[in-house]
DRENDO-1510 file (C-alpha; in Angstrom, 1 decimal, always signed):
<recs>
REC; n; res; u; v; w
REC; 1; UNK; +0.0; +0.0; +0.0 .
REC; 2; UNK; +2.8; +2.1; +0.8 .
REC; 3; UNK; +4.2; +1.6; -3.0 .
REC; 4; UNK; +1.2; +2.1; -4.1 .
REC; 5; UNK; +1.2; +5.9; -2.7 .
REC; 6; UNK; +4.6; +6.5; -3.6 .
REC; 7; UNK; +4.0; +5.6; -7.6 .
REC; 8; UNK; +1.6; +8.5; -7.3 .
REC; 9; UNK; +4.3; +10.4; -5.8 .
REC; 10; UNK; +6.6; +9.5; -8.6 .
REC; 11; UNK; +4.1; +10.3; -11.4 .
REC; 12; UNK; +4.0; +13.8; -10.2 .
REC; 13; UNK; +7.3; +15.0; -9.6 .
REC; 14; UNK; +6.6; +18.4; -9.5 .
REC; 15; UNK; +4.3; +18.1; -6.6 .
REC; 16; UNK; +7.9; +17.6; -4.4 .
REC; 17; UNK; +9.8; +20.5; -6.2 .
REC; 18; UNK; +6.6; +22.1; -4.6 .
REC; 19; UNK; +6.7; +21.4; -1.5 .
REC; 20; UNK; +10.2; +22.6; -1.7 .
REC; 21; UNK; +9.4; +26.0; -2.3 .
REC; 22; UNK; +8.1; +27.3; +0.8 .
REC; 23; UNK; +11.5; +25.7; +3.3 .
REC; 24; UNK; +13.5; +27.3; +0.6 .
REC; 25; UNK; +11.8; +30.7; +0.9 .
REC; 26; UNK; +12.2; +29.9; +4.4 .
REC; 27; UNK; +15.8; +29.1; +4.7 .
REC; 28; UNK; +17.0; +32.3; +2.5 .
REC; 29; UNK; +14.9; +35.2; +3.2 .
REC; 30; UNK; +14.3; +34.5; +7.2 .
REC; 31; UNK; +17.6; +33.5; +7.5 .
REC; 32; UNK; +18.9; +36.7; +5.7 .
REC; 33; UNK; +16.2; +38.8; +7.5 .
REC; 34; UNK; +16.4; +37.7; +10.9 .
REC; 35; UNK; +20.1; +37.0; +10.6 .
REC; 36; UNK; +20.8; +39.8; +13.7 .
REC; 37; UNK; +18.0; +38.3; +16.2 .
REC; 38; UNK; +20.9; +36.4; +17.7 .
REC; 39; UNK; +22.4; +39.3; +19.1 .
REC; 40; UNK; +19.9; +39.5; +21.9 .
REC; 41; UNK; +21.0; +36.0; +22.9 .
REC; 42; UNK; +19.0; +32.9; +24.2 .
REC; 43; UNK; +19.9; +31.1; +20.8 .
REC; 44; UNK; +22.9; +29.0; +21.8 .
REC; 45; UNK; +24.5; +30.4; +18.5 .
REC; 46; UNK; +25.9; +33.1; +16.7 .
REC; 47; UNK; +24.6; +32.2; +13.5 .
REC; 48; UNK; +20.8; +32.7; +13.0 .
REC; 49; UNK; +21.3; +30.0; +10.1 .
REC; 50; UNK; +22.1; +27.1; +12.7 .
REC; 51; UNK; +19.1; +28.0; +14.5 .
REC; 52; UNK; +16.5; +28.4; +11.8 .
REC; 53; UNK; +17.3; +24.9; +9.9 .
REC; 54; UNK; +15.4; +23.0; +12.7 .
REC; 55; UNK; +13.0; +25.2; +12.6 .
REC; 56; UNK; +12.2; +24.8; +8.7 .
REC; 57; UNK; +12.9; +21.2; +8.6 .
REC; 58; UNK; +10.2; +20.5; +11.4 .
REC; 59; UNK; +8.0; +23.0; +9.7 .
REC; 60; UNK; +8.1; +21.5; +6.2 .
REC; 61; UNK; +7.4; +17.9; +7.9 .
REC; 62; UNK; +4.2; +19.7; +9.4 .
REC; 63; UNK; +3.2; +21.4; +6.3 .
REC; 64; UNK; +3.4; +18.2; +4.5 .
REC; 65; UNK; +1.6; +15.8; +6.6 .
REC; 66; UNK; -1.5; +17.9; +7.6 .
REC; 67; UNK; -2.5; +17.3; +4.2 .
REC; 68; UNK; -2.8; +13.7; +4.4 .
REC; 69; UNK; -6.6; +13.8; +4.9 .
REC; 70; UNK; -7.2; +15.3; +1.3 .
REC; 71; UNK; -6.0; +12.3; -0.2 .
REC; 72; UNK; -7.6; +10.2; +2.2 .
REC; 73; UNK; -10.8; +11.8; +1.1 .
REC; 74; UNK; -10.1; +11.3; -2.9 .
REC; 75; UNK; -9.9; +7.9; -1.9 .
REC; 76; UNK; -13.9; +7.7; -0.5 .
REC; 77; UNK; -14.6; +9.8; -3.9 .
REC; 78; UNK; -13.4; +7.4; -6.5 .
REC; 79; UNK; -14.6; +4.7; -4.5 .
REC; 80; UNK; -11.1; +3.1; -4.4 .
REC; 81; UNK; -11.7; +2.9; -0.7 .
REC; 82; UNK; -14.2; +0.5; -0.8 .
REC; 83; UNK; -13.1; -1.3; -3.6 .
REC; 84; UNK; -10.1; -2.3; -0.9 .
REC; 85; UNK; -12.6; -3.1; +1.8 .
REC; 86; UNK; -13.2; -6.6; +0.0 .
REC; 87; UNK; -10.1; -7.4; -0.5 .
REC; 88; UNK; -7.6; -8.9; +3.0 .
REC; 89; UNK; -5.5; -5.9; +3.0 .
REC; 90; UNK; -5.0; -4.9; +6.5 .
REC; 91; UNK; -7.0; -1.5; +7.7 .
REC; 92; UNK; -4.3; -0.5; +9.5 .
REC; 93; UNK; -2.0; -0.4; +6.6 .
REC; 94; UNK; -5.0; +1.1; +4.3 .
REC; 95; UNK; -5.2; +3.7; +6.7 .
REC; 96; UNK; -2.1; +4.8; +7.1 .
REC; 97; UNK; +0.0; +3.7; +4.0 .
REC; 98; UNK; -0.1; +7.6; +3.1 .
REC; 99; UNK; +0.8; +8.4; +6.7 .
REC; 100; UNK; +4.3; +6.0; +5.5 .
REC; 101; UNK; +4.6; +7.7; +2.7 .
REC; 102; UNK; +4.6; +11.0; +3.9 .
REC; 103; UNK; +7.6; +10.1; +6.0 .
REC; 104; UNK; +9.4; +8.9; +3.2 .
REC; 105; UNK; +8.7; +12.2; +1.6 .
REC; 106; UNK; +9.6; +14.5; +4.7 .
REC; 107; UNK; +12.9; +12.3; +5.0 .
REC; 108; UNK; +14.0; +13.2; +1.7 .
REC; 109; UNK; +12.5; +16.8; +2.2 .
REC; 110; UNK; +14.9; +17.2; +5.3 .
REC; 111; UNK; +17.9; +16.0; +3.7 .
REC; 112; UNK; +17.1; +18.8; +0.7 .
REC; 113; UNK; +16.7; +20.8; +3.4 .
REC; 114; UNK; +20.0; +20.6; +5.5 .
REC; 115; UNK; +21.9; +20.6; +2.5 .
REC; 116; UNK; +20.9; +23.5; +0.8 .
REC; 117; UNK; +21.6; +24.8; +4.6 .
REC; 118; UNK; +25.1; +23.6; +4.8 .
REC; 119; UNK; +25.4; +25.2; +1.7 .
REC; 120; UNK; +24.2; +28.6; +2.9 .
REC; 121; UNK; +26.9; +28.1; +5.6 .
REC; 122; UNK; +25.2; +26.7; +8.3 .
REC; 123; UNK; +26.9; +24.5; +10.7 .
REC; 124; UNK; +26.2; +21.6; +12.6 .
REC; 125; UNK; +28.0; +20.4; +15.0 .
REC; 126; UNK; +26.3; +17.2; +16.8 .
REC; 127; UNK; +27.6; +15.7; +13.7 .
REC; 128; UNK; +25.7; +12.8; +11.7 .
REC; 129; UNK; +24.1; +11.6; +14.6 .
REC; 130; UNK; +22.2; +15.2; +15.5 .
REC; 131; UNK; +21.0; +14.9; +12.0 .
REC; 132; UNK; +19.7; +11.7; +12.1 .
REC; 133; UNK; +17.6; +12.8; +15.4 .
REC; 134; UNK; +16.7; +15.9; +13.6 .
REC; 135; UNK; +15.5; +13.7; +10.8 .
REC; 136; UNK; +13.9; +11.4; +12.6 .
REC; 137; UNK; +11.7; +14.3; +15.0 .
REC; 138; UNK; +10.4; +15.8; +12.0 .
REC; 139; UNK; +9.6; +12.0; +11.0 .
REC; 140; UNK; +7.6; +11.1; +14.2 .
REC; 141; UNK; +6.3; +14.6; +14.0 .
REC; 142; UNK; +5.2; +13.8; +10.1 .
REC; 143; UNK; +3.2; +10.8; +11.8 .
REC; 144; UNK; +1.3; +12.5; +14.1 .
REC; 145; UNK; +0.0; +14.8; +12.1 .
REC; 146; UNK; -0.6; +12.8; +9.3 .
REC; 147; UNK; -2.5; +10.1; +11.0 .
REC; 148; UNK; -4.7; +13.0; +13.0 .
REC; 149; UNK; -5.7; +14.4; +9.2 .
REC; 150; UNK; -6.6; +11.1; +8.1 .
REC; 151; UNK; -8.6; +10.9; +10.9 .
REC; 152; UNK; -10.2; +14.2; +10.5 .
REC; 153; UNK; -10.9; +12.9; +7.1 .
REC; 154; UNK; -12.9; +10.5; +8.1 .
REC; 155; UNK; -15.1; +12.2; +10.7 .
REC; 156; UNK; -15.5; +15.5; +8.2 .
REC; 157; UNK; -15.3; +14.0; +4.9 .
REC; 158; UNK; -15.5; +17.6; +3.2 .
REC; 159; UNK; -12.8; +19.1; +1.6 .
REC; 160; UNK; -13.1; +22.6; +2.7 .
REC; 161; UNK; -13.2; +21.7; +6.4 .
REC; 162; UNK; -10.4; +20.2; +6.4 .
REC; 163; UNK; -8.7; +23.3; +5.0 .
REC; 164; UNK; -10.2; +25.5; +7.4 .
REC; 165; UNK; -9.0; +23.2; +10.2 .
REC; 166; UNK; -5.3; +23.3; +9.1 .
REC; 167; UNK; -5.3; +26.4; +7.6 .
REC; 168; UNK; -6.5; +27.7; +11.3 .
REC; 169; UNK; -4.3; +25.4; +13.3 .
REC; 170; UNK; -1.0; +25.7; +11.1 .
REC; 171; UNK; -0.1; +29.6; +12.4 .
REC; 172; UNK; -0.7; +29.2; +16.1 .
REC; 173; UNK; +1.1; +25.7; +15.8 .
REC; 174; UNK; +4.1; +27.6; +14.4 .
REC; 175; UNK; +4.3; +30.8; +16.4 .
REC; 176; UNK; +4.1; +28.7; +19.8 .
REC; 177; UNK; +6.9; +27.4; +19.4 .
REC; 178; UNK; +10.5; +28.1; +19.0 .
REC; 179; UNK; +10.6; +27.9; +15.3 .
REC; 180; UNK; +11.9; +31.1; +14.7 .
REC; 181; UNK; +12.5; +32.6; +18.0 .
REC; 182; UNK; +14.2; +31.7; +20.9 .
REC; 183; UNK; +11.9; +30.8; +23.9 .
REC; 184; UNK; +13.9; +33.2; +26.4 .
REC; 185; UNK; +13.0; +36.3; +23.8 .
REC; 186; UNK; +9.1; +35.2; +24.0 .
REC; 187; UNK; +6.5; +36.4; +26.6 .
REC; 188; UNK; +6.6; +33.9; +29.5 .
REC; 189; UNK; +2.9; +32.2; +28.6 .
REC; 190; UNK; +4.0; +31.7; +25.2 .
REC; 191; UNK; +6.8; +29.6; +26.3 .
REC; 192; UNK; +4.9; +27.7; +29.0 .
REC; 193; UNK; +2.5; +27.2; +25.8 .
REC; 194; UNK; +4.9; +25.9; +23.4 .
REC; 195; UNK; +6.5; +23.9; +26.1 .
REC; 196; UNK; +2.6; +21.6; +25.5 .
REC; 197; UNK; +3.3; +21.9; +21.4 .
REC; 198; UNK; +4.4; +18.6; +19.9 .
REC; 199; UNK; +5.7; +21.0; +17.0 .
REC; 200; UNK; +8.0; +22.5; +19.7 .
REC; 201; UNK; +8.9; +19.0; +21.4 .
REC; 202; UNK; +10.4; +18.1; +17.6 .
REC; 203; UNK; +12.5; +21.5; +17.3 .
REC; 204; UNK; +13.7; +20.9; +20.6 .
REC; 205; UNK; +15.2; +17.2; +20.5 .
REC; 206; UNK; +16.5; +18.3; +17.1 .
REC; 207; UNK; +18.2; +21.3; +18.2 .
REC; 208; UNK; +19.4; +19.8; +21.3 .
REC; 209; UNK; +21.2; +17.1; +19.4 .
REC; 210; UNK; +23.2; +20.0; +16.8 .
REC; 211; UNK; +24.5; +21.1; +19.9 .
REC; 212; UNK; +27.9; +20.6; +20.4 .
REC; 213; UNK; +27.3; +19.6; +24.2 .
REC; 214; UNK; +23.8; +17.6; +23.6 .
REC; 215; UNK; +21.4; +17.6; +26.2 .
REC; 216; UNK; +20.7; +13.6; +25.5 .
REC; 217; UNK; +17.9; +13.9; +28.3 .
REC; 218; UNK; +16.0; +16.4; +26.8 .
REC; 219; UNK; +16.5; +14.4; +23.2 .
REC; 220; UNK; +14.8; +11.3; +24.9 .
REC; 221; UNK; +12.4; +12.4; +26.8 .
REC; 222; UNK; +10.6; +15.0; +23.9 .
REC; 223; UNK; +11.3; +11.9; +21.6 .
REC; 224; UNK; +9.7; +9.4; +23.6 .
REC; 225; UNK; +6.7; +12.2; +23.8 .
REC; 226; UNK; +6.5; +12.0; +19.7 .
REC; 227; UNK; +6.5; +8.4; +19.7 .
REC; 228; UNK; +4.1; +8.2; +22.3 .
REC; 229; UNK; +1.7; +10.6; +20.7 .
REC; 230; UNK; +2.5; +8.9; +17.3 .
REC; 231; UNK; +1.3; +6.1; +18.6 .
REC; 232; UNK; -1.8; +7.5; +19.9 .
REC; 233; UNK; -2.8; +9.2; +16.5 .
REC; 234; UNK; -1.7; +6.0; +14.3 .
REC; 235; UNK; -4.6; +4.3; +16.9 .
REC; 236; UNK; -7.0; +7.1; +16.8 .
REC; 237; UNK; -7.1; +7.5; +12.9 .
REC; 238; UNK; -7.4; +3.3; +12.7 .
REC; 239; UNK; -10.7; +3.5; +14.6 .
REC; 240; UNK; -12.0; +6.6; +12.9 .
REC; 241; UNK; -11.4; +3.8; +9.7 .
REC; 242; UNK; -13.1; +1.1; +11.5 .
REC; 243; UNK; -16.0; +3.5; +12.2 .
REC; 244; UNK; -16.0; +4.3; +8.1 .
REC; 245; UNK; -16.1; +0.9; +7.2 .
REC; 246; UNK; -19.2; -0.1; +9.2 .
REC; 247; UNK; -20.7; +2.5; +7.9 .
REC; 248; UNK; -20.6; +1.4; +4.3 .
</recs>
């Protein structure tokens, strides 16, 4: 099932260069623009660079996956859904085959993402394995998401409430949280906010393992909260399926 979303992926190439687009706008002109933040400290950097990559690479994993419930719903209209439904394909994997590919998708996205980042002249210095964690946040992050729009999908099944959801959750899941500022440099409630925000739990584990000096206790413990909350929304969007399917 999961091949089966990624050969759509691959007959539409452009739909990644796409989804490249906004990081890159990201990564250049907020970089450049913001570049002199760090001067009023609380980044654990001098370069505004080093900081903002784990920001955008978190943020494009979120962009990506929220949208998982539009193709859940194409599904229902073409009636490919149900098709499936007689066959012995497992309902977890119909479920969340796009939730897979997605990851696959927001791997490769990352990668882009750092390199274009190293090329800018960003630095990282927890080495392969801080990348990997960073990688692998935005991946559990990818997951929850994804799985909680499938599920949305199913309990809506519109279209346009489904935009209005994420286009209403996407800001306020950004801007609490230390994407592009330092949580020192925000008021004090929207730090004890963001401190609740899985999107902020990602940037954290990932930022914490760039560090030279990684704090490996902060890594796993807002890495364990991911996979825990992954697991819950993997769950949660299985039932919402189960609910579909007796329905038809």
């Amino acid at each position: 099932m999961t091949q089966r979303q990624l050969m759509q992926i691959l007959r539409q190439p452009v739909f990644v260069v796409i989804s490249l687009i906004q990081p890159v706008i990201w990564l250049f002109l907020f970089g450049n623009l913001f570049r002199k933040v760090v001067e009023l400290g609380g980044f654990g950097t001098t370069s505004y660079l080093d900081y903002l990559i784990p920001g955008i690479v978190v943020m494009s994993a979120l962009g990506s996956s929220m949208w998982a419930g539009m193709g859940t719903l194409e599904e229902i209209e073409r009636g490919t859904l149900n098709r499936f439904l007689t066959t012995p394909v497992s309902r977890n994997a119909l479920m969340n085959a796009n939730v897979v590919q997605t990851g696959i998708s927001t791997a490769l996205q990352s990668l882009v993402i750092i390199l274009l980042g190293r090329a800018a002249g960003a630095a990282y210095p927890g080495g392969a394995v801080g990348l990997f964690v960073l990688v692998a946040a935005s991946i559990l992050l990818g997951t929850i998401f994804g799985a909680l729009s499938n599920a949305l999908g199913m309990l809506v099944r519109q279209r346009e409430s489904i935009i209005g959801i994420n286009t209403f959750l996407l800001l306020p899941l950004t801007f609490l949280s230390s994407s592009f500022m330092a949580p020192s440099q925000m008021p004090s409630w929207m730090s004890r906010v963001a401190d609740f925000n899985p999107v902020n739990w990602a940037m954290v584990a990932g930022r914490s393992a760039l560090n030279g000096n990684p704090d490996w206790g902060l890594v796993l413990g807002r890495g364990a909260a991911l996979l825990a909350l992954a697991a819950v929304a993997v769950w949660l969007s299985t039932r919402t399926f189960r609910s579909y399917q007796k329905s038809v």
